[in-house]
N, C-alpha and C positions, 0 to 999 in steps of 0.2 A: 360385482363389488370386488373391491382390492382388498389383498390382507396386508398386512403390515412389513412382510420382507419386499414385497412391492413399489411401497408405498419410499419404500428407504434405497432403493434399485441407486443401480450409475446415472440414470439421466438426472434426477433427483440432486443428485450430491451436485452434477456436474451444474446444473440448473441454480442449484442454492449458490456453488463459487460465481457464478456469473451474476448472480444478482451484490453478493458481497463486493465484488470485481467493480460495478458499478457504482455502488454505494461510495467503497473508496476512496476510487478515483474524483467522484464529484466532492466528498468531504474534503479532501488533500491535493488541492489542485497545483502546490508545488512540489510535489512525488510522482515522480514515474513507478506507476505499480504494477507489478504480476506475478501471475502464479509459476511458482517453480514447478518441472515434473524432474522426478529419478530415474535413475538409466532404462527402467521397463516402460518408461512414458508414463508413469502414472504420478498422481497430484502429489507436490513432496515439497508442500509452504507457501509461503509468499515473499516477498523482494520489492523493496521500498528505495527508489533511488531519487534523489533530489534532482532537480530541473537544472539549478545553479549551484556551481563549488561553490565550496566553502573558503574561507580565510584564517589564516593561523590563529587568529584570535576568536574566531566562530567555533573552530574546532577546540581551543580551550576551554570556551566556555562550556562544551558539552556536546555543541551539536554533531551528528555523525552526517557523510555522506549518503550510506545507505543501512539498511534495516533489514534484515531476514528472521522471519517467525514462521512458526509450524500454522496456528492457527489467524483468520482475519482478525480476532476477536483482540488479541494478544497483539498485532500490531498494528490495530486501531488505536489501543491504548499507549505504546508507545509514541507512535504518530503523531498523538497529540500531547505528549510531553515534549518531544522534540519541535512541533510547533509553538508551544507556548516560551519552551526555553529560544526558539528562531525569535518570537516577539520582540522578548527581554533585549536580546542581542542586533535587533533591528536587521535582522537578517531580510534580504528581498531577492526574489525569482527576477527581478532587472528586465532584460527586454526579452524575455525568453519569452516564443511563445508557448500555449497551454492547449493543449488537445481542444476543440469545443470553444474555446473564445474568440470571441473578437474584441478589438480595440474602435 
C-alpha cells in the first residue's frame, strides 16, 4: 500500500501535466501549447501561442498573440475568453495546419 507522499511523488505531477497537456491542446486547437520549465529544468507554467497572427484590429479588440500562466486551470480559463472574444471578432486559424487533423 502507498501512503500519501507517494501517492503525490514526481511522476504523479508529471503524469497529471501530461494528461492536462492533452486535454489542452484537444480543447484549443488554435494554440500551440506548453509547458514552460525554469532554469533547474523544473515545471515553471504554461505558454499559449496562437497558430495564426493576429491583425491590428484583432489585437484591438482584445485578442493577444500568446498567454503565459502558472497554472493549466488559470489558462484554460483565459483560453477561453480569448476564444470566445476570437469568435466575436471572426478571427480564423486559415490554412494553418493543426497537430492531429486532417482536411
Amino acid at each position: 500500500m502507498t501512503g500519501p507522499a507517494e501517492r503525490s511523488g514526481p511522476e504523479t505531477r508529471v503524469a497529471r501535466r501530461d494528461r492536462q497537456l492533452a486535454v489542452l491542446t484537444q480543447t484549443y486547437p488554435a494554440w500551440r501549447i506548453s509547458r514552460m520549465t525554469n532554469t533547474q529544468g523544473r515545471f515553471g507554467g504554461w505558454w499559449a501561442t496562437r497558430y495564426a497572427p493576429l491583425t491590428e484590429d484583432q489585437r484591438a479588440a482584445g485578442l493577444v498573440p500568446s498567454i503565459a500562466r502558472w497554472d493549466a486551470l488559470t489558462l484554460s480559463m483565459e483560453l477561453a475568453v480569448q476564444d470566445e472574444a476570437a469568435h466575436r471578432t471572426r478571427y480564423s486559424i486559415g490554412e494553418q495546419p493543426l497537430p492531429g487533423l486532417t482536411r
